[in-house]
C-alpha positions as CSV (number, residue, x, y, z in Angstrom):
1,X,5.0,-80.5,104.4
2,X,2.0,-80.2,102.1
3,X,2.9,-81.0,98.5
4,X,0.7,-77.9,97.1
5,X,3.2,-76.1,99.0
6,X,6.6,-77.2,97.9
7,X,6.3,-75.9,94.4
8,X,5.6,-72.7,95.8
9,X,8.6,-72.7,97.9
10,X,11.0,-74.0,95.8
11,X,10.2,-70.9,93.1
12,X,10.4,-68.8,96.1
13,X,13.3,-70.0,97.4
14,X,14.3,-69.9,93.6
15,X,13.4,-66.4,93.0
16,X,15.2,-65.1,95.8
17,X,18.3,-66.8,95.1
18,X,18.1,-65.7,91.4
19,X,17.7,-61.7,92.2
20,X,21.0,-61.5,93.6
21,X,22.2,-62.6,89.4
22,X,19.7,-60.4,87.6
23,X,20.0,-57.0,89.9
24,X,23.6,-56.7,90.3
25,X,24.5,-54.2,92.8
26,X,25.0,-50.9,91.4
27,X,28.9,-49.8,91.0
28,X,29.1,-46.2,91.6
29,X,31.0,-44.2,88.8
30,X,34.5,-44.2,88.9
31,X,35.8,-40.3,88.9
32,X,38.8,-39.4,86.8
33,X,41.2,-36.3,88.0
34,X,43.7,-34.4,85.9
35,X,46.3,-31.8,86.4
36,X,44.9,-28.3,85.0
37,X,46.2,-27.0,81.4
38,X,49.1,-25.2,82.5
39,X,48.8,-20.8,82.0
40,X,51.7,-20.0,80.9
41,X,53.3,-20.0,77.3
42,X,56.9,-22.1,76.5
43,X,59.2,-19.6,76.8
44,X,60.5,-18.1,73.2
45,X,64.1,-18.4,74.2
46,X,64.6,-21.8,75.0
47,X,63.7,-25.2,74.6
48,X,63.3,-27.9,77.2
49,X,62.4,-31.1,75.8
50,X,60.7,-33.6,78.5
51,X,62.8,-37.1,78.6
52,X,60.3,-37.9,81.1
53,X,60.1,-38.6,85.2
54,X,60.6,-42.2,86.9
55,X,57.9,-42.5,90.1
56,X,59.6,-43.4,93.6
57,X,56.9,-42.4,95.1
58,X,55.0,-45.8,94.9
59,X,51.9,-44.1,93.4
60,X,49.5,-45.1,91.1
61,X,46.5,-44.0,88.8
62,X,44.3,-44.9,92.6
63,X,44.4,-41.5,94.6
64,X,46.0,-42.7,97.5
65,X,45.5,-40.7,101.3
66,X,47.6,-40.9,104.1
67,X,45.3,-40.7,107.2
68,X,47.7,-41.0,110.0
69,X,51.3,-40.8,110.3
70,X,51.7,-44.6,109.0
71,X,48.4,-45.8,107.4
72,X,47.7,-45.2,103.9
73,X,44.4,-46.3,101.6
74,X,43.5,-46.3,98.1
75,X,40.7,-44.8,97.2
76,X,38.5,-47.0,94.1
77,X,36.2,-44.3,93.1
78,X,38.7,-41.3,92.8
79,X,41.2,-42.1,90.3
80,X,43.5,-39.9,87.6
81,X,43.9,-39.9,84.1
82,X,47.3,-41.1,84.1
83,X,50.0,-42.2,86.9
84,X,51.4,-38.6,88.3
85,X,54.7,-39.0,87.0
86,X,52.5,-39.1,82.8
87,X,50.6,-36.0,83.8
88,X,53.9,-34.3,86.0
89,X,55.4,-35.0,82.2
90,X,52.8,-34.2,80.1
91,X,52.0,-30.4,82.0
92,X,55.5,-29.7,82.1
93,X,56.1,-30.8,78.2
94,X,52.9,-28.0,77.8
95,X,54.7,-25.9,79.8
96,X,58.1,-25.6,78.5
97,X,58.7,-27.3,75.2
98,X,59.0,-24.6,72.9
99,X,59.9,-24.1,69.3
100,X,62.9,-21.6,69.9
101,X,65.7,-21.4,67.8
102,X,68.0,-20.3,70.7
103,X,69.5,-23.1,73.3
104,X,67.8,-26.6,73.6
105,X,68.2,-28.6,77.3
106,X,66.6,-31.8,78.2
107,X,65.0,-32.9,81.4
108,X,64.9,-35.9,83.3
109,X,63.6,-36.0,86.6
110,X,62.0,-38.5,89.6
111,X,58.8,-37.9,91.3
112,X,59.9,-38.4,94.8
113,X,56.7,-37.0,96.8
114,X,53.0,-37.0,95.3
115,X,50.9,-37.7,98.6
116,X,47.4,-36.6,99.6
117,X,47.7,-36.2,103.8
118,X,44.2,-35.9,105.3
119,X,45.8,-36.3,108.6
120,X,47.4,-33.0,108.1
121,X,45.5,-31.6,105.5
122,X,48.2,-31.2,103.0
123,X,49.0,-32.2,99.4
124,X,53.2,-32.4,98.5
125,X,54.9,-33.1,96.0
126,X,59.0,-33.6,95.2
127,X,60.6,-34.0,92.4
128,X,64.3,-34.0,91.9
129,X,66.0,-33.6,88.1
130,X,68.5,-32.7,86.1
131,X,68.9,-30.1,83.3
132,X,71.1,-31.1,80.1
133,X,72.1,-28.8,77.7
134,X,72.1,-30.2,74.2
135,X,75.5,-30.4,72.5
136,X,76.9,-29.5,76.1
137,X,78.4,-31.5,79.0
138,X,76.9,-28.5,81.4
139,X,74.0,-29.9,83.5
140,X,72.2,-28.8,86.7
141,X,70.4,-30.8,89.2
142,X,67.8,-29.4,91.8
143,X,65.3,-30.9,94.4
144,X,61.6,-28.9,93.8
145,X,59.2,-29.7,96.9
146,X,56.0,-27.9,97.4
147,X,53.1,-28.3,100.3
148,X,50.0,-26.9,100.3
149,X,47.6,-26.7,102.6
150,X,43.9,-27.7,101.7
151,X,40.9,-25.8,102.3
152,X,38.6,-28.5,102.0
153,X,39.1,-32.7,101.7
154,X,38.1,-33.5,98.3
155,X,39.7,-35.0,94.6
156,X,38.8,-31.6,93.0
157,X,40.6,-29.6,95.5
158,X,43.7,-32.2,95.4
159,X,43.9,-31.5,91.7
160,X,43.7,-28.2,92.4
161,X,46.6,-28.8,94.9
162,X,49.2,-30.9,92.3
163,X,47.6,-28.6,89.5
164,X,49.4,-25.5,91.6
165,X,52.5,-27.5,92.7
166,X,53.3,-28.4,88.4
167,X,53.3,-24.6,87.8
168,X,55.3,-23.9,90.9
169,X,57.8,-26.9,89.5
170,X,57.3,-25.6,85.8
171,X,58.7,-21.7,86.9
172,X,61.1,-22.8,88.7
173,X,62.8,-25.0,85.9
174,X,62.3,-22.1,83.1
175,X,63.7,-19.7,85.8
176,X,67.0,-22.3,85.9
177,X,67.3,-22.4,82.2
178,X,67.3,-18.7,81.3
179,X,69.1,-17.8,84.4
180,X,71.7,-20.5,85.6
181,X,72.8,-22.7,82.5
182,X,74.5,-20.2,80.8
């Protein structure tokens, strides 16, 4: 090899070897997901206080998708805010804690079911919990479990999806404690 040449080379080979350090690959942005602001005002006549929702469902902050009957993935560029069983607690705390003056019950609840099913193109979620009224031994407990189908495959529309199941789970518990804890 000619010895005007293996300077040249050797900043060549160099150079190229050095890129890879100074231009990192680009990361894509990470995309954060919430549960919408719930509708609906606390209702006047009651108050349901939030103890909060332990997660069975093995979920996380990663949107997760089931893509066949036994295959999961995680998704790293879709993610929410919180783990579901924070915002499940949070919407429903929007939802239903109230300042009434009238009867005051306490929930406590587990997230059972929070899955994204591309294979079937459905979001569901289950929750089972249990209603306490305060200075009272009486308590109810209920399973809630709502699908939905999706119109299209994508982290807005799964949102959109959980974001309809909350409400569905947040009527059903203020229809229990104005109707059935008595």
């Amino acid at each position: 090899m000619n010895i005007k040449l293996k300077p040249v080379l050797t900043f060549l080979g160099l150079s190229i070897m050095l890129s890879g350090c100074l231009f990192p690959a680009s990361q894509s942005a990470i995309n954060y997901y919430d549960l919408d602001t719930p509708q609906t005002a606390p209702s006047p006549e009651v108050r349901i206080i939030i103890e909060g929702f332990e997660n069975l469902a093995g979920c996380s902050d990663k949107m997760r998708y089931r893509i066949d009957r036994n295959r999961q993935v995680f998704d790293e560029q879709n993610k929410w805010i919180q783990s579901p069983e924070e915002m499940l607690s949070r919407y429903l705390s929007a939802s239903l804690t109230g300042n009434a003056s009238g009867k005051s019950y306490r929930l406590r609840g587990k997230l059972e079911v929070f899955e994204i099913d591309l294979h079937n193109e459905t979001v569901s979620m289950q929750c089972s919990f249990t209603i306490f009224q305060d200075g009272s031994d009486l308590k109810l407990s209920q399973t809630y479990r709502k699908t939905i189908e999706l119109k299209k495959k994508s982290p807005q529309e799964f949102a959109e999806a959980f974001s309809a199941a909350a409400a569905g789970l947040a009527e059903e518990i203020k229809k229990i404690s104005l109707n059935s804890i008595k």
